[in-house]
N, C-alpha and C positions, 0 to 999 in steps of 0.2 A: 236752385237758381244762383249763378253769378253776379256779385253788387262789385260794380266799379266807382271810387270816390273821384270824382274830378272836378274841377274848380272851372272857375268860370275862364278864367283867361286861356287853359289847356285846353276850353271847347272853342273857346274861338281861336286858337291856334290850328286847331284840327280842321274846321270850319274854315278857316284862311285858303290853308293848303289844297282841301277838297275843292275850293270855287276856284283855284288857282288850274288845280289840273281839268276842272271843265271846261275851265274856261280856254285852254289849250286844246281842250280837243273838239269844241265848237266850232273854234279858228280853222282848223283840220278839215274841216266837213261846210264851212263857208263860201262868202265867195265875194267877202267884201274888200282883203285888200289883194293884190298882185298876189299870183300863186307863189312866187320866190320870198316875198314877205312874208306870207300867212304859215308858210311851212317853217320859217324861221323861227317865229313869235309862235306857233301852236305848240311845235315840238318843243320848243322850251318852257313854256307854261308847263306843259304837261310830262315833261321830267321832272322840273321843280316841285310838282305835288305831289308825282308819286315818291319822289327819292325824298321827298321831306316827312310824307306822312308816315314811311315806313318805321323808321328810328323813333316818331313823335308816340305811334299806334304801339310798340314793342314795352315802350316808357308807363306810358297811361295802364296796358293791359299787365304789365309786371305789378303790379303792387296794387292788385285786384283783394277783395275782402272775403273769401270765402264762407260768408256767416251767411246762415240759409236762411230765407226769408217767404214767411208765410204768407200766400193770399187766400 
């Protein structure tokens, strides 16, 4: 088994980004504001979370602990 050290601000960094691209793709599948609006504001939510979480997810899982850990 893989142990990963992360702190608490790097999970809500991560946690940011993820509710960020939900919340874009929510928008997406909506139908609360004008379709020219919501497709605006969904698809940029939801680039912003994937393209932030990718570089954040690479960071975190690079300097993962390989010490094996008994259950």
């Amino acid at each position: 088994m893989r142990r990963y050290n992360i702190a608490l601000p790097e999970m809500a960094i991560v946690a940011a980004t993820r509710g960020m691209a939900g919340a874009g793709a929510g928008l997406l599948i909506s139908d609360f504001l004008r379709p020219e609006t919501r497709r605006t504001v969904g698809w940029t939510l939801l680039a912003i979370g994937v393209l932030s979480t990718i570089p954040i997810a690479m960071t975190l899982f690079g300097r993962r602990d390989d010490a094996k850990v008994e259950t």
